[in-house]
PyMOL CGO cylinders between C-alpha atoms (Angstrom):
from pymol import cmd
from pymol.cgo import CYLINDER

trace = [
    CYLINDER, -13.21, 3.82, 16.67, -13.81, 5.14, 13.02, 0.3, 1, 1, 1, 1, 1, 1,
    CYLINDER, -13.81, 5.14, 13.02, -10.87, 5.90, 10.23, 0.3, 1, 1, 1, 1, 1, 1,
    CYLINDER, -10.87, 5.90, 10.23, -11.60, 9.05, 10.20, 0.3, 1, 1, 1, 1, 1, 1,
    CYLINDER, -11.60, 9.05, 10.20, -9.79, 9.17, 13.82, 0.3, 1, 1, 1, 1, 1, 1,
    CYLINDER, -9.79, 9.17, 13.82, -7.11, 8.27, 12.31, 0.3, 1, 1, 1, 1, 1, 1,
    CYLINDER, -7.11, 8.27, 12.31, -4.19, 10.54, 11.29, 0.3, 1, 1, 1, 1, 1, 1,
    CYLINDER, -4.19, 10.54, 11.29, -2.72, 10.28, 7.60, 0.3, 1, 1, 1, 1, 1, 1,
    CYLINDER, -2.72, 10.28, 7.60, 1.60, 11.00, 7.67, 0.3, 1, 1, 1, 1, 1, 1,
    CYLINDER, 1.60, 11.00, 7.67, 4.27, 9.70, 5.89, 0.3, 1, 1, 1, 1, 1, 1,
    CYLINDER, 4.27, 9.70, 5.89, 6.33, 6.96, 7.51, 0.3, 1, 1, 1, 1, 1, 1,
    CYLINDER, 6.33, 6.96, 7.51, 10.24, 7.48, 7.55, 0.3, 1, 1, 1, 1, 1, 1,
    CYLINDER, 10.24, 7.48, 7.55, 12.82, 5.26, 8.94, 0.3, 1, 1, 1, 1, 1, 1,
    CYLINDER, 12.82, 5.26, 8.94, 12.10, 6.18, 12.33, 0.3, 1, 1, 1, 1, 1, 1,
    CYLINDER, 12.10, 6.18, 12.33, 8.58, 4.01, 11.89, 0.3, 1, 1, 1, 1, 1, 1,
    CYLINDER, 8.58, 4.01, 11.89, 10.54, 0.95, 11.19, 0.3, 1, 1, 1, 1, 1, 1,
    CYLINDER, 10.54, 0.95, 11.19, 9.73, -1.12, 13.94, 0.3, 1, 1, 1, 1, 1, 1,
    CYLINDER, 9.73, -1.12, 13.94, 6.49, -0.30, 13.49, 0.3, 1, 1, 1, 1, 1, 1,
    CYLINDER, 6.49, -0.30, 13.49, 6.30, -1.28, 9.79, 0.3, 1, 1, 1, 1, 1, 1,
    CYLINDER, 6.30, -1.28, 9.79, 7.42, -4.79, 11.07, 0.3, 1, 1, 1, 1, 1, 1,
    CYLINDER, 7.42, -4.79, 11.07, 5.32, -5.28, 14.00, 0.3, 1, 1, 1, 1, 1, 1,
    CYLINDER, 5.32, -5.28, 14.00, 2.23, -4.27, 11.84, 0.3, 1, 1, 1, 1, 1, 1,
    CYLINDER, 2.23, -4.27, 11.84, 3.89, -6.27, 9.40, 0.3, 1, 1, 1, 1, 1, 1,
    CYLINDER, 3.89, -6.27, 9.40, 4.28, -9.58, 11.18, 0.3, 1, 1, 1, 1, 1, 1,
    CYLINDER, 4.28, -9.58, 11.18, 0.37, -8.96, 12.85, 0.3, 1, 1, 1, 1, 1, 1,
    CYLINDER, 0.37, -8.96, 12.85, -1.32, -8.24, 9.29, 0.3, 1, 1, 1, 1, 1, 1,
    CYLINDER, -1.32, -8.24, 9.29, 0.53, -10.05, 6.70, 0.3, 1, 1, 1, 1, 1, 1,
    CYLINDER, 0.53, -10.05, 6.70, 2.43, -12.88, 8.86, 0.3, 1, 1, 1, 1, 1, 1,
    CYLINDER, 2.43, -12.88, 8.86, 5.83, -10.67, 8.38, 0.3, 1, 1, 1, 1, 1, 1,
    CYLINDER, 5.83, -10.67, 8.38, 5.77, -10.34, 4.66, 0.3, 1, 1, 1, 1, 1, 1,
    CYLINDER, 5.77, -10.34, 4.66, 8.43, -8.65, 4.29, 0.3, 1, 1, 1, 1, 1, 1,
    CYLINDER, 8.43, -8.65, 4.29, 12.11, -8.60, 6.55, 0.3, 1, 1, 1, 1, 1, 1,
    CYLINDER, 12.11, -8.60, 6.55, 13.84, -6.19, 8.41, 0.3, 1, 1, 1, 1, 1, 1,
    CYLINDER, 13.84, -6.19, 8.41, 16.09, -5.49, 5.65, 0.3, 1, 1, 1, 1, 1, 1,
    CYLINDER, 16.09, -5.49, 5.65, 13.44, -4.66, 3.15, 0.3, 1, 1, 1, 1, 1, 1,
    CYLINDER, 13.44, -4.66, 3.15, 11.28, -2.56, 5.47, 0.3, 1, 1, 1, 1, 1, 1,
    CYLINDER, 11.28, -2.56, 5.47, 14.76, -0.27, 5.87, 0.3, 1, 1, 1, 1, 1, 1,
    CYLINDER, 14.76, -0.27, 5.87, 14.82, 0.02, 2.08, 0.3, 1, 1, 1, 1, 1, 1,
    CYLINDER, 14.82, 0.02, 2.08, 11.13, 0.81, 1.72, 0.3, 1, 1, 1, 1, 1, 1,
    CYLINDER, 11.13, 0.81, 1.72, 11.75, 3.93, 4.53, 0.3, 1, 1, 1, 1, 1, 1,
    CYLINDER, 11.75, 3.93, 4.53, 14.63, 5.39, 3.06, 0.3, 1, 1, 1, 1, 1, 1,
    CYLINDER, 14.63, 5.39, 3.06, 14.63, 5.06, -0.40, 0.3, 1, 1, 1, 1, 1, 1,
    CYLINDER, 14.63, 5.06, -0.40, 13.61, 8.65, -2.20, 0.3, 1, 1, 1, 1, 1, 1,
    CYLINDER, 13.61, 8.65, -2.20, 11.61, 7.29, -4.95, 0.3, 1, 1, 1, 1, 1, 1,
    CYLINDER, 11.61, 7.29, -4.95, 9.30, 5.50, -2.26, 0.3, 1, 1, 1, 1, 1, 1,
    CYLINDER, 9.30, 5.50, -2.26, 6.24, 6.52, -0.99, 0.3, 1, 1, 1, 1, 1, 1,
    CYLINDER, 6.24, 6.52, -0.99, 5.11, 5.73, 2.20, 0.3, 1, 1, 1, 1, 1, 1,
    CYLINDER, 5.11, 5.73, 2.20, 2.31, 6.27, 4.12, 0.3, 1, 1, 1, 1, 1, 1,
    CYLINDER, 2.31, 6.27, 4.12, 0.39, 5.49, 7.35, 0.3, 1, 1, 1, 1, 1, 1,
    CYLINDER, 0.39, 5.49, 7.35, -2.57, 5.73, 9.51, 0.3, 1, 1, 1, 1, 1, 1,
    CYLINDER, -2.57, 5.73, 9.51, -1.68, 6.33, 12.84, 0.3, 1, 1, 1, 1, 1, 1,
    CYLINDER, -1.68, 6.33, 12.84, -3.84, 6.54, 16.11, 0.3, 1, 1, 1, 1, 1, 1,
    CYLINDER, -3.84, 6.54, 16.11, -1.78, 8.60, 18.79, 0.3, 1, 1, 1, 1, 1, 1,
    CYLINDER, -1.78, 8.60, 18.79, 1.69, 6.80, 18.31, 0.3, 1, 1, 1, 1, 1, 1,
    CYLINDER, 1.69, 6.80, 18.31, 0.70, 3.52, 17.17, 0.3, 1, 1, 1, 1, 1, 1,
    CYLINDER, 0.70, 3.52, 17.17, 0.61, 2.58, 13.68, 0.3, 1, 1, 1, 1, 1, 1,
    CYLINDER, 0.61, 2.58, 13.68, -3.11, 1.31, 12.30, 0.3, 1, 1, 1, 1, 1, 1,
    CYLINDER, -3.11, 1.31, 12.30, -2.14, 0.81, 8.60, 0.3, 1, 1, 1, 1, 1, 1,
    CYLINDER, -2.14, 0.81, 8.60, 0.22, 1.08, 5.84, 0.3, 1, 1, 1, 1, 1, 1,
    CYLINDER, 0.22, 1.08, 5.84, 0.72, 1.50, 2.20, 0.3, 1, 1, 1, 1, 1, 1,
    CYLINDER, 0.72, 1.50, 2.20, 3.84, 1.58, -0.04, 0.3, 1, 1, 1, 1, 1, 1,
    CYLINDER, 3.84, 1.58, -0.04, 4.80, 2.08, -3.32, 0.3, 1, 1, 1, 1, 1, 1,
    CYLINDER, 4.80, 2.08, -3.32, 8.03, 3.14, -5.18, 0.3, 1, 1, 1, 1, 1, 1,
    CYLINDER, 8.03, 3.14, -5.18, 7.43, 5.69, -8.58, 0.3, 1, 1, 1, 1, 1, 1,
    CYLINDER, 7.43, 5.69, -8.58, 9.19, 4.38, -11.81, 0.3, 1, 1, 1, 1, 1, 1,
    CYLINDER, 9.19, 4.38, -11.81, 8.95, 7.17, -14.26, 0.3, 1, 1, 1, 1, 1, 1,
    CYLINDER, 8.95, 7.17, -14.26, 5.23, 7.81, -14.61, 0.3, 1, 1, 1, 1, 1, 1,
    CYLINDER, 5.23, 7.81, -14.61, 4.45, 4.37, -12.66, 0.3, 1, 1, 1, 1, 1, 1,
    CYLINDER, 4.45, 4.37, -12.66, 3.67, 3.60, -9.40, 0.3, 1, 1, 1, 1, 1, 1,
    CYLINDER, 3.67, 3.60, -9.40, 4.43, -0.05, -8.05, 0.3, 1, 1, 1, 1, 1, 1,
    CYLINDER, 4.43, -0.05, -8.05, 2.07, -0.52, -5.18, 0.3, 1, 1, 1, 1, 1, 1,
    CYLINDER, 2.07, -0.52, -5.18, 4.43, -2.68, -2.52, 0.3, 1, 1, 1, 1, 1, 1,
    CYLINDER, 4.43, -2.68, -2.52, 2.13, -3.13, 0.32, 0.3, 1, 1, 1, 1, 1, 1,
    CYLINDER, 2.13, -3.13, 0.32, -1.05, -2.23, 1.94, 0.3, 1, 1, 1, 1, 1, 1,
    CYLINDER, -1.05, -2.23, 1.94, -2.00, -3.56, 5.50, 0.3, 1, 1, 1, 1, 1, 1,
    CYLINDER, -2.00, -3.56, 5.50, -4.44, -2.24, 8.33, 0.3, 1, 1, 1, 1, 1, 1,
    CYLINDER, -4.44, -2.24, 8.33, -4.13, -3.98, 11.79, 0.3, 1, 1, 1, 1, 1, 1,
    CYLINDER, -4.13, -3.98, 11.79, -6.53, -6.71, 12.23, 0.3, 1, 1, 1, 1, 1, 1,
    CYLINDER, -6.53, -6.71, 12.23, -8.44, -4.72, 14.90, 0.3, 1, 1, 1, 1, 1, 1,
    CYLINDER, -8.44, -4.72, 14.90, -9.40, -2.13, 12.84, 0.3, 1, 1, 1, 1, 1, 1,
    CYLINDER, -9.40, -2.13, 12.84, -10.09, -3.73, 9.81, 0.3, 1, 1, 1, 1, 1, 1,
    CYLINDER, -10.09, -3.73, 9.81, -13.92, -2.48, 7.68, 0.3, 1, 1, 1, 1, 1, 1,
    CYLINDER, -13.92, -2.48, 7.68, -14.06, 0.58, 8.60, 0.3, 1, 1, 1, 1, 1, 1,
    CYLINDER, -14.06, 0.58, 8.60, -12.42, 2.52, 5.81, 0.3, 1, 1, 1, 1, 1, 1,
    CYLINDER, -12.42, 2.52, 5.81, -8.54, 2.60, 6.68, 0.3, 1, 1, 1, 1, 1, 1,
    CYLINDER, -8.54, 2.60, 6.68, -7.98, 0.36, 3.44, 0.3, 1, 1, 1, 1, 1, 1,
    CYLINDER, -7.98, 0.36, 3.44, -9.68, 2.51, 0.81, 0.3, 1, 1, 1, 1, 1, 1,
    CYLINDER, -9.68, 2.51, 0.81, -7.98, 6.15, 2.81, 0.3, 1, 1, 1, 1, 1, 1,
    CYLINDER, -7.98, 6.15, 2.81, -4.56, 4.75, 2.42, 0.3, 1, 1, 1, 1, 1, 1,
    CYLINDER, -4.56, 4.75, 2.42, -5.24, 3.72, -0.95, 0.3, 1, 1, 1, 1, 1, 1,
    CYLINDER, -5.24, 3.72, -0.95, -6.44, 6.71, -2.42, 0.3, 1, 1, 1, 1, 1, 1,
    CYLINDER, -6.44, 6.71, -2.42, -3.80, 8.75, -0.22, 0.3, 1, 1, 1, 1, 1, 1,
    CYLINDER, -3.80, 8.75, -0.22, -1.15, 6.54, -2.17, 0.3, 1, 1, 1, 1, 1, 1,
    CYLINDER, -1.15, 6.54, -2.17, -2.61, 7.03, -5.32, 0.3, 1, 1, 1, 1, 1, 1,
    CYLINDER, -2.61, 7.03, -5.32, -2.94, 11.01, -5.10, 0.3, 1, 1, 1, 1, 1, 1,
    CYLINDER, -2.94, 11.01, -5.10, 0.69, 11.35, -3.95, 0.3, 1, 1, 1, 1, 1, 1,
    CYLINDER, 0.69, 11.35, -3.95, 1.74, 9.41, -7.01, 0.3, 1, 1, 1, 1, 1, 1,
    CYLINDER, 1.74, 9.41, -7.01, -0.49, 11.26, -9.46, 0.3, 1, 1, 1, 1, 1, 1,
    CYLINDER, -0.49, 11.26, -9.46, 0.93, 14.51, -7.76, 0.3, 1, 1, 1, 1, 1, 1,
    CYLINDER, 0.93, 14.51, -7.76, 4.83, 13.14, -8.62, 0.3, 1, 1, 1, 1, 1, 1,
    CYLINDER, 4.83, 13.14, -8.62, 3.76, 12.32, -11.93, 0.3, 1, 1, 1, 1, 1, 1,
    CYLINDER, 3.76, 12.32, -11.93, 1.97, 8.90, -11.95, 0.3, 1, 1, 1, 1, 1, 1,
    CYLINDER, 1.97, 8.90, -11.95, 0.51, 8.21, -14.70, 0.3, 1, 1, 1, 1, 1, 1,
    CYLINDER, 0.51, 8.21, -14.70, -0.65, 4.41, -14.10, 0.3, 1, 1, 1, 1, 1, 1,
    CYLINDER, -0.65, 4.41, -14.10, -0.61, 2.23, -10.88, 0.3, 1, 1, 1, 1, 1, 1,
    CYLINDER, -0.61, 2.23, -10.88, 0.27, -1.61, -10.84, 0.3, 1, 1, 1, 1, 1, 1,
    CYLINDER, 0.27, -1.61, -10.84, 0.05, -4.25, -8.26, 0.3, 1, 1, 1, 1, 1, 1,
    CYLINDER, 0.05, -4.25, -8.26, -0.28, -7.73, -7.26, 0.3, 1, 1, 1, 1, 1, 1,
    CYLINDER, -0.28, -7.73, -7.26, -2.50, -9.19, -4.94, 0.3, 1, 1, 1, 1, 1, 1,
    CYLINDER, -2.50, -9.19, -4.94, -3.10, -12.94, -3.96, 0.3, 1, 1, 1, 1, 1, 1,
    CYLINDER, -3.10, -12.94, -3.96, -5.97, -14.34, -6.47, 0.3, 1, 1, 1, 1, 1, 1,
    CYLINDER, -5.97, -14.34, -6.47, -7.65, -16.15, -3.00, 0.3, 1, 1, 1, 1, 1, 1,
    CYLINDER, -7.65, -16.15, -3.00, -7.68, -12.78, -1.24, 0.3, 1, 1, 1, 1, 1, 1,
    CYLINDER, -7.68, -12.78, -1.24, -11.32, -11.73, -1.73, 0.3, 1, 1, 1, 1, 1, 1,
    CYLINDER, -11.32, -11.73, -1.73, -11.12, -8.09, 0.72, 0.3, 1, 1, 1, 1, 1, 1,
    CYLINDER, -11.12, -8.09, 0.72, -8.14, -6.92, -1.25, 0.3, 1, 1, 1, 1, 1, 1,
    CYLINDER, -8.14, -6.92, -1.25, -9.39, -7.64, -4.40, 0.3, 1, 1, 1, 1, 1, 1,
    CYLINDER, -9.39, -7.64, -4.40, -13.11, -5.76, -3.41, 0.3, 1, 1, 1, 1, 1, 1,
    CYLINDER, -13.11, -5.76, -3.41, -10.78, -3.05, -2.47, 0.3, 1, 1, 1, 1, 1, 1,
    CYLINDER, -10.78, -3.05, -2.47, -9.06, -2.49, -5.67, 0.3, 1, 1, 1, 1, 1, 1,
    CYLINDER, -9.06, -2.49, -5.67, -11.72, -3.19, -7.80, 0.3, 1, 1, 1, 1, 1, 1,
    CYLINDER, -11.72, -3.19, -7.80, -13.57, -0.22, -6.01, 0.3, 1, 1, 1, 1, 1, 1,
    CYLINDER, -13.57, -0.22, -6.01, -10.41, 2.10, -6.90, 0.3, 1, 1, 1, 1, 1, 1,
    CYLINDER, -10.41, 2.10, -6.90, -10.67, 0.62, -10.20, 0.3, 1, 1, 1, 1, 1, 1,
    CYLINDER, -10.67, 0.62, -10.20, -8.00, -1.52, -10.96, 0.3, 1, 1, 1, 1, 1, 1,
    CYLINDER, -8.00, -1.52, -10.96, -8.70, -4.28, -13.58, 0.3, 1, 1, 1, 1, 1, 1,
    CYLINDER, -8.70, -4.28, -13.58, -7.28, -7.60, -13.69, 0.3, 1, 1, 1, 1, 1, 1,
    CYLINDER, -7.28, -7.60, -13.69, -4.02, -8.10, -16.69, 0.3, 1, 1, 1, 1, 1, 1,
    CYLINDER, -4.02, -8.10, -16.69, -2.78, -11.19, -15.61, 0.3, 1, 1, 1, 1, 1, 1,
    CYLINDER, -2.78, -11.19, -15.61, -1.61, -13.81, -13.31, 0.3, 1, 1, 1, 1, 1, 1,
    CYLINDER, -1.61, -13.81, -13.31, 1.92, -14.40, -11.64, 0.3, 1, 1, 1, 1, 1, 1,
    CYLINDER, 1.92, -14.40, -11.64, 1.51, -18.78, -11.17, 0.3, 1, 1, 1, 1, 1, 1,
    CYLINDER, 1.51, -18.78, -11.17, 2.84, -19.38, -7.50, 0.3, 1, 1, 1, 1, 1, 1,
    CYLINDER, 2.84, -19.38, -7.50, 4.44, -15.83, -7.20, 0.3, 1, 1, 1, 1, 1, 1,
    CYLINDER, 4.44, -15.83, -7.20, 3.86, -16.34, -3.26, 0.3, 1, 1, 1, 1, 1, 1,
    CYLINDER, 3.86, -16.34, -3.26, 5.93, -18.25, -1.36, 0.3, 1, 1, 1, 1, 1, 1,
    CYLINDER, 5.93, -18.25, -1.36, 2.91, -20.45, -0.28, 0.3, 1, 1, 1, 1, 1, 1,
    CYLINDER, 2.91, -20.45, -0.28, 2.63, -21.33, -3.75, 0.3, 1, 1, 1, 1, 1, 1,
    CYLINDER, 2.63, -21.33, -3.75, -0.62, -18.90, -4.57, 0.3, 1, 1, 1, 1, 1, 1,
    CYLINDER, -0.62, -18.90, -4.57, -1.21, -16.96, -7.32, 0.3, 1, 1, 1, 1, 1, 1,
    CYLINDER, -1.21, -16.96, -7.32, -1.62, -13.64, -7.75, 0.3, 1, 1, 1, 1, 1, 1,
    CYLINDER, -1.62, -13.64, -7.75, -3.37, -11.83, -9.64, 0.3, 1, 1, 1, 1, 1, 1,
    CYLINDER, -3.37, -11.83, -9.64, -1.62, -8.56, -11.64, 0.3, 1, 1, 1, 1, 1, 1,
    CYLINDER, -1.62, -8.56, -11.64, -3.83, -5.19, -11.71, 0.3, 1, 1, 1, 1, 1, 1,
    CYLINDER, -3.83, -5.19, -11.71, -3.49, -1.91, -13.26, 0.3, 1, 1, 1, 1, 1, 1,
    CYLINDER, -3.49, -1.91, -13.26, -4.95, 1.42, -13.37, 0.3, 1, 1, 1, 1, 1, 1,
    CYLINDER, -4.95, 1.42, -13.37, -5.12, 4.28, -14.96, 0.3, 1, 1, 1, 1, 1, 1,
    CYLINDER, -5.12, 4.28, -14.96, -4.84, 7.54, -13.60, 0.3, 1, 1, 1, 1, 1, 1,
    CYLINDER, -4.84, 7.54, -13.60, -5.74, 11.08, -14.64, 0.3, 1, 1, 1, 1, 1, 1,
    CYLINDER, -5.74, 11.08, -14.64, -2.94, 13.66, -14.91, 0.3, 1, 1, 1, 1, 1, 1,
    CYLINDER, -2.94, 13.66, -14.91, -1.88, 14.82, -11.47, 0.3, 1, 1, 1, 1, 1, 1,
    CYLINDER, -1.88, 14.82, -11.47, -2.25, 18.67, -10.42, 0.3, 1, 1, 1, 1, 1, 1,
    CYLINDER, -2.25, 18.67, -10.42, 1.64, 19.11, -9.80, 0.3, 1, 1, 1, 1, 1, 1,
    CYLINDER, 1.64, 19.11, -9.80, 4.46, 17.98, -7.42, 0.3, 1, 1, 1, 1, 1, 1,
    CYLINDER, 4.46, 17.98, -7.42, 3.09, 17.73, -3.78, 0.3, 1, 1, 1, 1, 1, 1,
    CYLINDER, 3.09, 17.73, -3.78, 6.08, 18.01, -0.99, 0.3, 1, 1, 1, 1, 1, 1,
]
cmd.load_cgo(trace, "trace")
């Protein structure tokens, strides 16, 4: 199977336990119940996914503040992993944003975590900073930005 058989929507609360199963199989359940209902619902969240039939192949979140986005998460399932599902979410994310307003994108990403960082850097995000320990394994991680050009208008 290639991304490109892959269909693009946006995820809603009713993709919640999907969120956490692809969750707990990608990124070893980063994130709880709790905060995967707050990600869904809120209105100032984006959230997208890749989705083969009914089952959900990847993810990405962010939330928009003012002409910001905060990237939250990005995961593909471990099966279909280098084949392009990364970079398609990514730039979906990024074009929703810039059609809301976005101006600039932020995230952080562990400073040992050599795929994500490829990733980015081929979106262009730079390195600002570092966040000692931010993980709860005690890693680092790494803060990146980028800039993006002026959207074309608000996309529904």
């Amino acid at each position: 199977m290639n991304g490109s058989s892959l269909r693009l929507l946006c995820l809603d609360s009713s993709w919640l336990a999907a969120c956490l199963a692809l969750d707990r199989r990608a990124l070893d359940g980063f994130w709880s119940e709790a905060q995967w209902q707050r990600e869904l619902a809120e209105p100032n969240r984006i959230c997208l996914g890749l989705v083969n039939e009914a089952e959900l192949r990847g993810f990405v979140c962010g939330w928009l503040v003012v002409d910001e986005l905060q990237i939250t998460a990005l995961a593909v399932d471990p099966d279909h992993r280098q084949i392009g599902c990364g970079g398609r979410l990514l730039r979906a994310l990024l074009t929703r944003a810039q059609q809301q307003g976005a101006r600039r994108a932020t995230l952080e990403v562990a400073a040992d975590n050599a795929a994500a960082r490829a990733l980015y850097a081929a979106e262009g995000f730079k390195t600002a900073g570092c966040r000692s320990r931010y993980y709860s394994d005690g890693r680092d991680a790494l803060i990146q930005w980028l800039e993006l050009p002026p959207g074309t208008g608000r996309c529904d």
